[in-house]
Backbone as ProteinMPNN parsed JSONL, in Angstrom:
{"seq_chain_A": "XXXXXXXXXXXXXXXXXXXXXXXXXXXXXXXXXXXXXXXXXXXXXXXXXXXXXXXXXXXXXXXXXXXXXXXXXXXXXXXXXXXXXXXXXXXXXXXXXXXXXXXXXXXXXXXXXXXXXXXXXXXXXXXXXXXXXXXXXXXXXXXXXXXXXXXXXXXXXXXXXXXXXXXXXXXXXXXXXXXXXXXXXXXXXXXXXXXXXXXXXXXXXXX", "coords_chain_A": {"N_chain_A": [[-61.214, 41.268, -38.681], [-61.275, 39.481, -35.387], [-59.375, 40.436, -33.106], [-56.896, 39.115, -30.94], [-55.685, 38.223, -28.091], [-52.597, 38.595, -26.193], [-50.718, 35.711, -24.757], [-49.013, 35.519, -21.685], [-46.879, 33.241, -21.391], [-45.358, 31.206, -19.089], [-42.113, 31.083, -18.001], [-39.806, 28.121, -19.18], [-37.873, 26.813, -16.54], [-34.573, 25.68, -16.876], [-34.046, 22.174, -17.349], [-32.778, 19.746, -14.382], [-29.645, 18.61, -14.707], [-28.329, 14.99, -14.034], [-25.613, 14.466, -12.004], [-22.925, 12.393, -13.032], [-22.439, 10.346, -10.207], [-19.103, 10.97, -8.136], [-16.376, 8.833, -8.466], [-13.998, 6.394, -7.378], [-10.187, 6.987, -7.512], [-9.134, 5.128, -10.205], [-5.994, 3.13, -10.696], [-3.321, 3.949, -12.498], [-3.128, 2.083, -15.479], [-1.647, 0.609, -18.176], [-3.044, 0.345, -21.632], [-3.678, -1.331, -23.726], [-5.142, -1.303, -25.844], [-4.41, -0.015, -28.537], [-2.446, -2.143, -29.591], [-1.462, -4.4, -31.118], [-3.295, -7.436, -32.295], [-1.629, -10.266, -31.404], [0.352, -9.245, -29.897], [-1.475, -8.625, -27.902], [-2.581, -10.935, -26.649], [0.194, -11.961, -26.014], [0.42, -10.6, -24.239], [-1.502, -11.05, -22.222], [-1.134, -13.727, -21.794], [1.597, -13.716, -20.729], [0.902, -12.28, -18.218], [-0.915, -14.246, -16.708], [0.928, -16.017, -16.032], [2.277, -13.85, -14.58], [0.414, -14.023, -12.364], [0.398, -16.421, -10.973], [2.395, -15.963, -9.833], [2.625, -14.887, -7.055], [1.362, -17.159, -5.921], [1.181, -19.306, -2.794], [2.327, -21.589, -3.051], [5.698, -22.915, -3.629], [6.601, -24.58, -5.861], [4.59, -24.269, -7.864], [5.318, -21.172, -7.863], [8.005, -21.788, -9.081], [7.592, -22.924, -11.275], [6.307, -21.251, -13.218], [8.316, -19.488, -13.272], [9.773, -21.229, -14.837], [8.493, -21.13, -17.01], [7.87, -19.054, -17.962], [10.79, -18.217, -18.556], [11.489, -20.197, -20.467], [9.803, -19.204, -22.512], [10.991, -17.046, -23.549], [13.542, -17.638, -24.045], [13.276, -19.369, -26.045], [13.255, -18.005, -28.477], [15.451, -17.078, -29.075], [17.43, -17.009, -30.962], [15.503, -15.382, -32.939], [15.262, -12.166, -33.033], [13.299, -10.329, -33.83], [11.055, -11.554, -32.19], [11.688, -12.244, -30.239], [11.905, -9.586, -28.897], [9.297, -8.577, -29.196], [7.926, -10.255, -27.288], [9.974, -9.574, -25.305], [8.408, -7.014, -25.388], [6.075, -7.253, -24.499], [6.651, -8.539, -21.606], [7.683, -5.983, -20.148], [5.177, -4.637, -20.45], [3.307, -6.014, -18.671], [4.799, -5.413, -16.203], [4.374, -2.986, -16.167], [2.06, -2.617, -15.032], [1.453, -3.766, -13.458], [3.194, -2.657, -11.357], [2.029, 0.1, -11.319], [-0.383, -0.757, -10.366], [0.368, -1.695, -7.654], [1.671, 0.722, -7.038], [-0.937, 2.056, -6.708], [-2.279, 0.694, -4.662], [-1.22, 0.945, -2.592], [-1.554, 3.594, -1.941], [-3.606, 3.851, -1.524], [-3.911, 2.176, 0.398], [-2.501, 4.097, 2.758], [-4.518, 5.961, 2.989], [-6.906, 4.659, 4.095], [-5.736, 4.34, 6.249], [-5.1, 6.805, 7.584], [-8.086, 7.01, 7.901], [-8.28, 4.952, 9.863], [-7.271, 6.261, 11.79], [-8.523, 8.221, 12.473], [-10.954, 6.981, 12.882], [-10.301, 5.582, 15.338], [-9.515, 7.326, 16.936], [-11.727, 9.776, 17.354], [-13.297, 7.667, 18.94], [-11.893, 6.696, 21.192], [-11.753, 9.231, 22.565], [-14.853, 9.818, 22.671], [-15.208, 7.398, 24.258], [-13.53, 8.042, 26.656], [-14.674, 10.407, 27.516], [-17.309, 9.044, 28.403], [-16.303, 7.801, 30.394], [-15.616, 9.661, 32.331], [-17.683, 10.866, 33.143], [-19.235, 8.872, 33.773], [-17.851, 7.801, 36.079], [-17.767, 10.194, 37.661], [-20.137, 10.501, 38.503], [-20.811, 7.8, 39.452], [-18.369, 7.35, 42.006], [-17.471, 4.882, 43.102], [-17.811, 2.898, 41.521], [-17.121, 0.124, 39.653], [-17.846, -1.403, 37.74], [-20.148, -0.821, 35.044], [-23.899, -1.447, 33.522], [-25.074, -1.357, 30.653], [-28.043, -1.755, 28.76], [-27.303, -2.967, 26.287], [-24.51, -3.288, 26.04], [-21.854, -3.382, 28.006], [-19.796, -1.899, 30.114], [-16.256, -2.156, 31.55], [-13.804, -2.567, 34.091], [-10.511, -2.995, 34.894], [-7.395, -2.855, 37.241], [-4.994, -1.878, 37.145], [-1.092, -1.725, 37.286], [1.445, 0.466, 36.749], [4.777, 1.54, 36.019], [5.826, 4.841, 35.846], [8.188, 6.963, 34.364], [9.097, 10.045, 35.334], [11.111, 11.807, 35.778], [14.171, 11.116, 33.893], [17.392, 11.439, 34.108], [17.271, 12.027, 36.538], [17.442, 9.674, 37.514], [19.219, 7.243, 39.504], [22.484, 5.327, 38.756], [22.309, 2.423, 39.051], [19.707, 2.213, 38.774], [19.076, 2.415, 35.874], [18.716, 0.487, 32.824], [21.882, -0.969, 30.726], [22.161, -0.99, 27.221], [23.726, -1.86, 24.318], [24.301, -1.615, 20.742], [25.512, -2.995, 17.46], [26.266, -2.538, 14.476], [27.458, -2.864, 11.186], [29.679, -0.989, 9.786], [29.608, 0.182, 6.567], [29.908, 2.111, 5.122], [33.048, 2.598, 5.847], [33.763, 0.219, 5.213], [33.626, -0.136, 2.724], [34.854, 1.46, 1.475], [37.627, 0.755, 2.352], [37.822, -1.32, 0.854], [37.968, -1.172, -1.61], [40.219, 0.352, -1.473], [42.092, -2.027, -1.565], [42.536, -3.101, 0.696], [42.185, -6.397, 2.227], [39.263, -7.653, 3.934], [38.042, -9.525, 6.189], [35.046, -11.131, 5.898], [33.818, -9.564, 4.63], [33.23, -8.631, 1.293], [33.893, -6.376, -1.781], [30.977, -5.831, -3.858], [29.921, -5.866, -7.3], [27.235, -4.657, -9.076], [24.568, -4.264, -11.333], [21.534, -2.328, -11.813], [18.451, -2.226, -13.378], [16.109, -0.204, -14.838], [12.62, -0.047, -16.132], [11.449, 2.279, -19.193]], "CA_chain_A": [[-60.78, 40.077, -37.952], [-61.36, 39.475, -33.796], [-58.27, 41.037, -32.371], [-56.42, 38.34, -30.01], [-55.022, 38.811, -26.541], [-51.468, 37.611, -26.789], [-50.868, 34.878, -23.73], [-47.953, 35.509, -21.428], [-45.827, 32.014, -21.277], [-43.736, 31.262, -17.819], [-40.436, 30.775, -18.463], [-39.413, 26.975, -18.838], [-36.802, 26.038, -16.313], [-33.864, 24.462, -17.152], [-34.053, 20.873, -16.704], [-31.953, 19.289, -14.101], [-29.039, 16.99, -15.3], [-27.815, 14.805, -12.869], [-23.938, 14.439, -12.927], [-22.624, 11.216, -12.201], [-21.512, 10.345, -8.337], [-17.912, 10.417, -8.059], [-16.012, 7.412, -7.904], [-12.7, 6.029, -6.877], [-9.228, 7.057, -8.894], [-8.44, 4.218, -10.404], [-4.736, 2.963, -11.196], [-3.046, 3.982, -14.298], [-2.4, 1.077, -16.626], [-1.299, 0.078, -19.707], [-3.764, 0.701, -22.366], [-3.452, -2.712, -24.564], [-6.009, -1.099, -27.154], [-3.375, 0.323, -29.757], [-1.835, -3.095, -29.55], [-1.934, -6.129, -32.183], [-4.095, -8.805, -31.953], [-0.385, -10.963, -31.145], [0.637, -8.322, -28.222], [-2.148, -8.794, -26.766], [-2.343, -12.323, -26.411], [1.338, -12.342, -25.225], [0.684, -9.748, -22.765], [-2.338, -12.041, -21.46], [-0.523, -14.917, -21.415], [2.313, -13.489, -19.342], [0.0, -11.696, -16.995], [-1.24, -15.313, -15.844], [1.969, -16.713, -15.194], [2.66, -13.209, -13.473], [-0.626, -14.451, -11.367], [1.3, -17.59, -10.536], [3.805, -15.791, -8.587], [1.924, -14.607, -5.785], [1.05, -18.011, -4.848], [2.296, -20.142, -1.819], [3.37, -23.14, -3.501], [6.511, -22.755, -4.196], [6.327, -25.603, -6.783], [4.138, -23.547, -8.992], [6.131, -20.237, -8.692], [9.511, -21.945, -9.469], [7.407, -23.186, -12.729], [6.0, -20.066, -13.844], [9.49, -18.549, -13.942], [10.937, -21.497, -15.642], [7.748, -21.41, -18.319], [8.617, -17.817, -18.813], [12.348, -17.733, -18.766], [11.168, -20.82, -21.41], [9.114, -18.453, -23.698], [11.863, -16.074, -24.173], [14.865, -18.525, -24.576], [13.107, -20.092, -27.246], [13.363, -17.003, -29.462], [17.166, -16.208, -28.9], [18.055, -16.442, -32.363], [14.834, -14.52, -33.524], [15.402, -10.935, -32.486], [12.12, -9.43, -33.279], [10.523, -12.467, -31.576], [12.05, -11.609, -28.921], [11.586, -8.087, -28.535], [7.773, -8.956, -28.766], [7.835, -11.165, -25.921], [9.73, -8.966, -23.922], [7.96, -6.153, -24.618], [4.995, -7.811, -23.711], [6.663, -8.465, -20.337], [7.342, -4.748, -20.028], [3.746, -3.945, -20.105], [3.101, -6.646, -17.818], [5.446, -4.741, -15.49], [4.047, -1.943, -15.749], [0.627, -2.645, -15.238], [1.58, -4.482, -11.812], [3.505, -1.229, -10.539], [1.619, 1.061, -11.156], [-1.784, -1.32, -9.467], [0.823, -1.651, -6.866], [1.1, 1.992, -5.886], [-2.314, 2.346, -6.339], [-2.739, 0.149, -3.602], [-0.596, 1.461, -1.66], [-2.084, 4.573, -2.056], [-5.566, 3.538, -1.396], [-3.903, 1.481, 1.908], [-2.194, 5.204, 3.302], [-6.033, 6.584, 2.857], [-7.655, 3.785, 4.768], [-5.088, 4.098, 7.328], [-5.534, 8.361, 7.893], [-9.422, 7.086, 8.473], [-8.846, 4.39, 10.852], [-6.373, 6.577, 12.9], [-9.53, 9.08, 12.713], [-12.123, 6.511, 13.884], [-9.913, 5.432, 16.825], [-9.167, 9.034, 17.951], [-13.07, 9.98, 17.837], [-14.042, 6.17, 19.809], [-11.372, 6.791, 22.423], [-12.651, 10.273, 22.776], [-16.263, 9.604, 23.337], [-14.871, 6.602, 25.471], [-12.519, 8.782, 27.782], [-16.029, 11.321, 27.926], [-18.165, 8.596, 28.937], [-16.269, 6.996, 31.553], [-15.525, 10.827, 33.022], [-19.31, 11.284, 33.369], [-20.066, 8.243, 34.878], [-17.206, 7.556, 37.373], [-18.325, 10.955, 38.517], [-21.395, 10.087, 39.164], [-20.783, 6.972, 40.687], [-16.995, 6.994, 41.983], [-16.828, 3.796, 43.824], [-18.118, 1.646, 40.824], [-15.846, -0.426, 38.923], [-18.778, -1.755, 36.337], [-21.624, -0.068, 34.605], [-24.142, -2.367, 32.835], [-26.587, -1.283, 30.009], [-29.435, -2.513, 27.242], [-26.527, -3.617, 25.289], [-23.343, -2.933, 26.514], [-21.477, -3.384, 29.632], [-18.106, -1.191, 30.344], [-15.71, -2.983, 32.99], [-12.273, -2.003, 34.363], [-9.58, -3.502, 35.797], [-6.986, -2.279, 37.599], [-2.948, -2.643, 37.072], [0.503, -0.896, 38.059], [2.631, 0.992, 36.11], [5.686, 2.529, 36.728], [6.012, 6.393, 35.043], [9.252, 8.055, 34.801], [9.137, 11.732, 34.952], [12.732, 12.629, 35.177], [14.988, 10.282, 33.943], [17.946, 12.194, 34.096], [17.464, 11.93, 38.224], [17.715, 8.311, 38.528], [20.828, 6.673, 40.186], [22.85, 4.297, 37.611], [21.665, 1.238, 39.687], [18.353, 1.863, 37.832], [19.408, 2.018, 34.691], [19.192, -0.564, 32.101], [22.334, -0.508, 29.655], [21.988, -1.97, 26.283], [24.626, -1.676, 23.183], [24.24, -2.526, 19.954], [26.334, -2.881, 16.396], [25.827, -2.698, 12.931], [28.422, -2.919, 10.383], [30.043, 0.514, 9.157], [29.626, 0.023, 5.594], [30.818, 3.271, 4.694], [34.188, 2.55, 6.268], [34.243, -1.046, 4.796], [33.471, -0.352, 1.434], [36.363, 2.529, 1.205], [38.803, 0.143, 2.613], [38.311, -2.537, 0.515], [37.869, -0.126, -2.582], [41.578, 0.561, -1.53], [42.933, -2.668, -2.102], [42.554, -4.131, 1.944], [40.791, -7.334, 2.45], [38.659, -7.66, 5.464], [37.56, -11.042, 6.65], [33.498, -11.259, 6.07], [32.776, -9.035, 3.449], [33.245, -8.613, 0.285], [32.486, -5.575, -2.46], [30.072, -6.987, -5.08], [29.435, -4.685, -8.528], [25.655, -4.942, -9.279], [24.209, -3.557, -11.798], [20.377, -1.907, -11.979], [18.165, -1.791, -14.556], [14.424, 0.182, -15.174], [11.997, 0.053, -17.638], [11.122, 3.486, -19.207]], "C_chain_A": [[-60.772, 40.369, -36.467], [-60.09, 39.826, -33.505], [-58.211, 39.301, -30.955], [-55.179, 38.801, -29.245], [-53.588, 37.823, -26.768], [-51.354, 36.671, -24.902], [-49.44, 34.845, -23.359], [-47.391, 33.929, -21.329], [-44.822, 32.213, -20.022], [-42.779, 30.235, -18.71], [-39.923, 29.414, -18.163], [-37.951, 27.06, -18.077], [-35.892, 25.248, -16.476], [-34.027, 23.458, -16.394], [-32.699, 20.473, -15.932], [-30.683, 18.168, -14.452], [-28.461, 16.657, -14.673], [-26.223, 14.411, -13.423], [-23.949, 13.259, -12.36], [-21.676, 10.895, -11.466], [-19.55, 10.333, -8.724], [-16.804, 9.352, -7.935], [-14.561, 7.659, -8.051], [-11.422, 6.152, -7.664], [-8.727, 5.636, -8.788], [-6.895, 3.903, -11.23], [-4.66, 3.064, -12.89], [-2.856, 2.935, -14.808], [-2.375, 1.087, -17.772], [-2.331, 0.064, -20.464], [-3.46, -0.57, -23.373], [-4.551, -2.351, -26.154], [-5.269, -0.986, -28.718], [-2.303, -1.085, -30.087], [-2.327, -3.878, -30.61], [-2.687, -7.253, -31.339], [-3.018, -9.71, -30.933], [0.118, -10.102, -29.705], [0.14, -8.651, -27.502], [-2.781, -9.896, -26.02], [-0.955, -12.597, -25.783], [1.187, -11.81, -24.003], [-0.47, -10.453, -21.526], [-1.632, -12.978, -20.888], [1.167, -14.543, -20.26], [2.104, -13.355, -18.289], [-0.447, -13.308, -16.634], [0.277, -16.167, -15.298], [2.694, -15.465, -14.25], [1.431, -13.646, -12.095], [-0.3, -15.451, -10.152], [2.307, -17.397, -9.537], [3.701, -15.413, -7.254], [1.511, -15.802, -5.35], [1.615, -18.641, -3.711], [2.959, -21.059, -2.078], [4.465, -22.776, -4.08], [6.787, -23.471, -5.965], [5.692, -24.652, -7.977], [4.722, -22.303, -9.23], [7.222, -20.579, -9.721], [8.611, -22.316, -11.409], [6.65, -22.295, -13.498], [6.754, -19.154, -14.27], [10.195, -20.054, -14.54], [9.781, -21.345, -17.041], [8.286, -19.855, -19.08], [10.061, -17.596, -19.371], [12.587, -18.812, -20.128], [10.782, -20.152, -23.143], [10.0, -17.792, -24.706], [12.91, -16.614, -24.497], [14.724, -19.199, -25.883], [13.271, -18.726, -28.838], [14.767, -16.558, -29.582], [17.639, -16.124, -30.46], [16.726, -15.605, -33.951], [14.568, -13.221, -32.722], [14.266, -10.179, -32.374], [11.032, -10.117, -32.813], [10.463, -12.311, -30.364], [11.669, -10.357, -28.126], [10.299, -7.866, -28.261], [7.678, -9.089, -27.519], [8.528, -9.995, -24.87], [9.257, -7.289, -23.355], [6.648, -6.362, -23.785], [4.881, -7.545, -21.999], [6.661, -7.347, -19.949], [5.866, -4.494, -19.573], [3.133, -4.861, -18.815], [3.5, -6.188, -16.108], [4.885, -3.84, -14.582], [2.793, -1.638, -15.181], [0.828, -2.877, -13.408], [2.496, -3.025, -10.929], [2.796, -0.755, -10.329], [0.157, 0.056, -10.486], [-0.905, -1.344, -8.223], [0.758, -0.159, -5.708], [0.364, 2.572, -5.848], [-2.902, 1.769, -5.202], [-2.177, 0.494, -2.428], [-1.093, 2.955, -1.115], [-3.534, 4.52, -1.289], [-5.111, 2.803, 0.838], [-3.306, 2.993, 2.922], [-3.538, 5.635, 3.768], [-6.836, 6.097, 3.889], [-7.085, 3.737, 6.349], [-5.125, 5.502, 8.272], [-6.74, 7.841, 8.673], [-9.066, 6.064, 9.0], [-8.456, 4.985, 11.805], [-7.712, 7.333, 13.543], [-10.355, 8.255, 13.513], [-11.565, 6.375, 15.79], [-9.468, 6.658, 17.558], [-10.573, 9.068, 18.402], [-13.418, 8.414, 18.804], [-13.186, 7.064, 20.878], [-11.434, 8.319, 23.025], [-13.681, 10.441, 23.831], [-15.719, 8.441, 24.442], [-14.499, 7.472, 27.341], [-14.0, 9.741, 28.329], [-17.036, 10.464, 29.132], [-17.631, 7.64, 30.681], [-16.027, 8.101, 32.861], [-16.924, 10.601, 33.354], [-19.774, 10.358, 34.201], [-19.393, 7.554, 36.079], [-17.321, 8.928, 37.838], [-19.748, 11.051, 39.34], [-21.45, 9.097, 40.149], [-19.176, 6.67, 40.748], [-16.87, 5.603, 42.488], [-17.429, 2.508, 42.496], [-16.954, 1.195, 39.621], [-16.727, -1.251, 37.204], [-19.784, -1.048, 36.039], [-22.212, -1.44, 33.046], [-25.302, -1.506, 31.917], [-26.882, -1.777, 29.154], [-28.434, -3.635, 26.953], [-25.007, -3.908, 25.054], [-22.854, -3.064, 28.166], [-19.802, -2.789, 29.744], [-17.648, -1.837, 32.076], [-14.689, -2.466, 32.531], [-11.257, -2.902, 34.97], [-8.392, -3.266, 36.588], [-5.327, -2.868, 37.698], [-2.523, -1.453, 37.846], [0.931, -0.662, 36.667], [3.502, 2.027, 36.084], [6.06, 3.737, 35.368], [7.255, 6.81, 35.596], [8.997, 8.977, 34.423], [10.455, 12.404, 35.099], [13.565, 11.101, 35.056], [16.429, 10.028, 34.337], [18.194, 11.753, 36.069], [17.591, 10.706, 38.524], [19.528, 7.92, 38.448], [21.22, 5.721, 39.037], [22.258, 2.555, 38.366], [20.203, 1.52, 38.921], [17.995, 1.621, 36.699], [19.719, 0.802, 33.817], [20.713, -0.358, 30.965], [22.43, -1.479, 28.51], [22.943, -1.268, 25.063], [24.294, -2.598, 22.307], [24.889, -2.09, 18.381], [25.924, -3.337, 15.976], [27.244, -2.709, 12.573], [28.112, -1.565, 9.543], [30.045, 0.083, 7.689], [29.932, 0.825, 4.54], [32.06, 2.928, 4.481], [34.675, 1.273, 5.606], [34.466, -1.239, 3.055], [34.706, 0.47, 0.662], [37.781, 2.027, 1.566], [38.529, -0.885, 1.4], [38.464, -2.123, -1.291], [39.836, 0.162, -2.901], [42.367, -0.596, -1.508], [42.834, -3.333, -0.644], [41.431, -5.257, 1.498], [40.54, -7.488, 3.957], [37.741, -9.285, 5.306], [36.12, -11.022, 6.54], [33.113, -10.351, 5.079], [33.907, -8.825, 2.003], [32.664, -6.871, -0.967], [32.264, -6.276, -4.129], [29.55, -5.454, -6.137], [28.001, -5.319, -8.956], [25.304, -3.626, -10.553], [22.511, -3.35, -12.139], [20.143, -1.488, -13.265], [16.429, -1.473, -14.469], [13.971, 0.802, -16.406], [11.206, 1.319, -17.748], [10.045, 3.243, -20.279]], "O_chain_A": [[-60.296, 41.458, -36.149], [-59.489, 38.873, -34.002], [-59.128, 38.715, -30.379], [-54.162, 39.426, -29.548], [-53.509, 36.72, -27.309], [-51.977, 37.165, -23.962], [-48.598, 34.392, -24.135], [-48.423, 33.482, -20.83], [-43.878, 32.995, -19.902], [-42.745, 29.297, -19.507], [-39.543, 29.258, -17.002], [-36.946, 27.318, -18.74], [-36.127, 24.055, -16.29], [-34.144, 23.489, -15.169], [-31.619, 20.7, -16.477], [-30.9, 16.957, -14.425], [-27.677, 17.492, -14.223], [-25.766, 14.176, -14.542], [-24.688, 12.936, -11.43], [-20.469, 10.99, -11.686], [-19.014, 9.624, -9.576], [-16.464, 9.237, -6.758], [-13.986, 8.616, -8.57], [-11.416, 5.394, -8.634], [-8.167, 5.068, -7.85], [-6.7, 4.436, -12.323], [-5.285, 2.674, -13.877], [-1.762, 2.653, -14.319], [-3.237, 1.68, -18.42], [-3.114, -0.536, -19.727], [-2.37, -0.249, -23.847], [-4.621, -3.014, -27.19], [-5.507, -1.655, -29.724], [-1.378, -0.906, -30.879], [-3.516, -3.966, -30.916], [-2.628, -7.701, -30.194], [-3.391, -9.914, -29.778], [0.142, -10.614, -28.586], [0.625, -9.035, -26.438], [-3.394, -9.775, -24.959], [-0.937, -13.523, -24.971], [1.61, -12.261, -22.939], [-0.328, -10.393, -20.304], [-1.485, -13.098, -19.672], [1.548, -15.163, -19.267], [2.678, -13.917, -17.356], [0.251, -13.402, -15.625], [0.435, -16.787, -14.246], [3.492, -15.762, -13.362], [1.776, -13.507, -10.921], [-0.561, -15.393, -8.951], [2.868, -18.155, -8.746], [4.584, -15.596, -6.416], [1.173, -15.725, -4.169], [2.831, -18.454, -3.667], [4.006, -21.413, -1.536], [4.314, -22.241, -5.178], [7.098, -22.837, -6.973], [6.383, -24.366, -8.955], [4.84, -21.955, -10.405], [7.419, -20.019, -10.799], [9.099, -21.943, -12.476], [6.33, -22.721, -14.608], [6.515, -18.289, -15.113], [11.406, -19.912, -14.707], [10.307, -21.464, -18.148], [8.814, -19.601, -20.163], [10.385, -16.96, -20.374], [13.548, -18.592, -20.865], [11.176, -20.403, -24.282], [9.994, -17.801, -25.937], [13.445, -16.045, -25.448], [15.631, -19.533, -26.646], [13.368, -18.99, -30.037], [15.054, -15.587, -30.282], [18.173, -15.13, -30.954], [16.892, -15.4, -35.153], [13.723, -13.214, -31.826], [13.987, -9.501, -31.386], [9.952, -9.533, -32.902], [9.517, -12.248, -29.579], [11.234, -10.256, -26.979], [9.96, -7.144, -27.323], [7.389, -8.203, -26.715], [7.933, -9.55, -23.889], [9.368, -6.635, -22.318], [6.293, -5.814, -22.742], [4.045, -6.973, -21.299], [5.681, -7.14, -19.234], [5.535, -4.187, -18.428], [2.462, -4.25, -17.983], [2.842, -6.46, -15.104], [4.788, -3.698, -13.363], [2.482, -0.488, -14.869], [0.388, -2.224, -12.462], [2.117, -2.636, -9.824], [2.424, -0.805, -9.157], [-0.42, 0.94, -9.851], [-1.612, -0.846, -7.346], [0.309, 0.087, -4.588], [0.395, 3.621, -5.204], [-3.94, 2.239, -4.736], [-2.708, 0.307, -1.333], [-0.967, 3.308, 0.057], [-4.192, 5.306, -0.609], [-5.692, 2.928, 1.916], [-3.804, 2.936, 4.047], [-3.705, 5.676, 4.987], [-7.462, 6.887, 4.596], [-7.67, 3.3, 7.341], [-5.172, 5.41, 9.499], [-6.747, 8.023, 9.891], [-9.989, 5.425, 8.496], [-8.95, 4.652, 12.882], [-8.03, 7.209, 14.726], [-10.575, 8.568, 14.683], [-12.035, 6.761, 16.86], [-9.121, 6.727, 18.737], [-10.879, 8.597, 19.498], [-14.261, 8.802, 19.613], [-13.714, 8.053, 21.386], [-11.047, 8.399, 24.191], [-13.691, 10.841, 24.995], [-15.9, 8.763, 25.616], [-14.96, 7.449, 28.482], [-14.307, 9.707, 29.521], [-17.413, 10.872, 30.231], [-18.269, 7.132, 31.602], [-16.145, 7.769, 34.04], [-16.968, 9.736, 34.23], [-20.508, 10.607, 35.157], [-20.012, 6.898, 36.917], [-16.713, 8.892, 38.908], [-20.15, 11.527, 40.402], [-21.894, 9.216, 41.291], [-18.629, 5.974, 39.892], [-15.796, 5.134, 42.114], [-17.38, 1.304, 42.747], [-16.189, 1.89, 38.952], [-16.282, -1.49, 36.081], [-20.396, -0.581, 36.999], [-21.576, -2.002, 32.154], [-26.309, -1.055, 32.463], [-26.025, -2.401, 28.528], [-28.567, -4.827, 27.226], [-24.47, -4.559, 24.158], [-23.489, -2.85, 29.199], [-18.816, -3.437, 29.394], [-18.241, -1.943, 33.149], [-14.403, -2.044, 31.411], [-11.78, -3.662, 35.785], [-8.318, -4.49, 36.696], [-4.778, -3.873, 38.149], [-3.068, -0.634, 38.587], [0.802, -1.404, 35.694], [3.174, 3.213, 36.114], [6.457, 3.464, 34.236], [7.51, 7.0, 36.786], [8.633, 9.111, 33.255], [10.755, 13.46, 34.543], [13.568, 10.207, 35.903], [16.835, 8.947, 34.763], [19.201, 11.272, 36.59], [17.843, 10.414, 39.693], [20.504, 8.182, 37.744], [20.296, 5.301, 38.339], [21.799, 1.713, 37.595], [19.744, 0.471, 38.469], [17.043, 0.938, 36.321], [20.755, 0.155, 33.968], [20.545, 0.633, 30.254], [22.736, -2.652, 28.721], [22.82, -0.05, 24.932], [24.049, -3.789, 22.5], [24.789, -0.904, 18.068], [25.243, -4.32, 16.268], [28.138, -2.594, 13.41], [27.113, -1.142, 8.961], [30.922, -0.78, 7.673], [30.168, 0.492, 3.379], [32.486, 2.85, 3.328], [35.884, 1.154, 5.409], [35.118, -2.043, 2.388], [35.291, 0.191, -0.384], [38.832, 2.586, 1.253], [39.64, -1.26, 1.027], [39.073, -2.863, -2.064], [40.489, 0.173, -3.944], [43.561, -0.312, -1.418], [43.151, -4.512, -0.803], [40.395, -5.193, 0.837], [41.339, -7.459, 4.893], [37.049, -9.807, 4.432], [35.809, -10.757, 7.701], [31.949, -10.42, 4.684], [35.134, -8.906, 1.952], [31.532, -6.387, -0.995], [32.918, -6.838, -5.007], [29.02, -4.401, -5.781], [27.873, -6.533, -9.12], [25.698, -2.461, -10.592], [22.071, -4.29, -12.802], [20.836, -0.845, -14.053], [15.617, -2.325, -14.11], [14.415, 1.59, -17.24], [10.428, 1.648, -16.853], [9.363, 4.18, -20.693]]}, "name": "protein", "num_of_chains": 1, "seq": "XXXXXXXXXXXXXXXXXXXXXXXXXXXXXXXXXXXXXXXXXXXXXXXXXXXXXXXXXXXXXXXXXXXXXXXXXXXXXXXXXXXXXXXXXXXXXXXXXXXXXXXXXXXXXXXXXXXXXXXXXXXXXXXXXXXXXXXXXXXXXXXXXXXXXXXXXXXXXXXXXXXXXXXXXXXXXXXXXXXXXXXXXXXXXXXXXXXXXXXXXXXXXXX"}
C-alpha cells in the first residue's frame, strides 16, 4: 500500500462570543409571577388607581382614594377577602418604593455628571477667555464662524476680613424656631402651653 504523508492541521481558534453590552440596573420589584391569576388582577387594578394619584386634578385623586378605600370596606366582614385586597395593596407599595429609590438613585447619578460637565465647560471657558484677553486686552467681544463670546462689566463688593468691619456695617438679623425639645418635656409633665399641643401618632411599615 502507497505510504501517506500525514497533513499538519492549524489549530482552530476559538470563536469569538460576543457578551451582551451592559445595561442600566433596573429597580427591584415585586415579582407578580408566583401569584394567582386573582392577585394579579387585584394588584393591576390597584396599581391604576395608584396611577390616579399623581395627577393634578384633584377631583380624580380624591376619587381614586374613595374607589379604593371602597374596595376594601366592602370586604369588612370577609377576612380573607380582605387580606387579598390588602395584600395586593402591599405589593403595590412596594413596587412604587422601591421604582422610587431607583429614581432617585438614577437622579444622584445624573446630577455627579452634570456637576462634571459644568466644571470641564467653565474650565475650557475660563482657558479660552485667558488666551484671548491676552492677546487682545482692550477687547470686550470676540466674534467667530459660530459663536460670539461677549462681556459685560458689573461691581461687586468682596469682603476679605469680616471680623475688621465697624458695627455700622453690619447687617443684624435674628431668627426663632420653636424649642420642641423643651415643649414636649413640659407638657409631658402635666403644664399646658398656649399653641401646642402633644399628639400620640402612631407609625406603621410594611415588611
Amino acid at each position: 500500500m502507497p505510504r501517506t504523508t500525514p497533513v499538519a492541521l492549524a489549530p482552530i481558534a476559538p470563536k469569538a462570543v460576543a457578551l451582551p453590552a451592559p445595561t442600566a440596573p433596573v429597580p427591584t420589584t415585586p415579582s407578580l409571577w408566583h401569584l394567582g391569576i386573582e392577585a394579579q388582577e387585584l394588584t393591576a387594578r390597584i396599581g391604576r388607581l395608584a396611577d390616579q394619584l399623581d395627577l393634578d386634578e384633584p377631583e380624580q385623586q380624591q376619587a381614586a382614594i374613595a374607589s379604593l378605600e371602597e374596595a376594601l370596606l366592602i370586604e369588612e366582614g370577609n377576612r380573607d377577602a380582605l387580606a387579598r385586597k390588602a395584600d395586593a395593596t402591599c405589593w403595590v407599595i412596594d413596587h412604587l418604593r422601591a421604582q422610587g429609590h431607583y429614581r432617585q438613585q438614577q437622579a444622584k447619578r445624573l446630577v455627579e455628571l452634570a456637576k462634571g460637565d459644568q466644571c470641564r465647560a467653565d474650565a475650557l471657558e475660563t482657558t479660552l477667555v485667558f488666551v484671548l484677553t491676552r492677546l487682545q486686552p482692550a477687547a470686550t467681544r470676540f466674534s467667530f464662524p459660530n459663536h460670539e463670546l461677549t462681556s459685560r462689566r458689573s461691581e461687586a463688593v468682596e469682603i476679605s476680613a469680616e471680623e475688621d468691619l465697624a458695627p455700622e456695617w453690619l447687617r443684624i438679623t435674628t431668627a426663632t424656631a420653636p424649642d420642641k425639645g423643651a415643649i414636649k418635656a413640659a407638657l409631658k409633665s402635666g403644664q399646658q402651653i398656649q399653641g401646642a399641643q402633644l399628639v400620640a401618632r402612631r407609625s406603621w411599615s410594611i415588611h
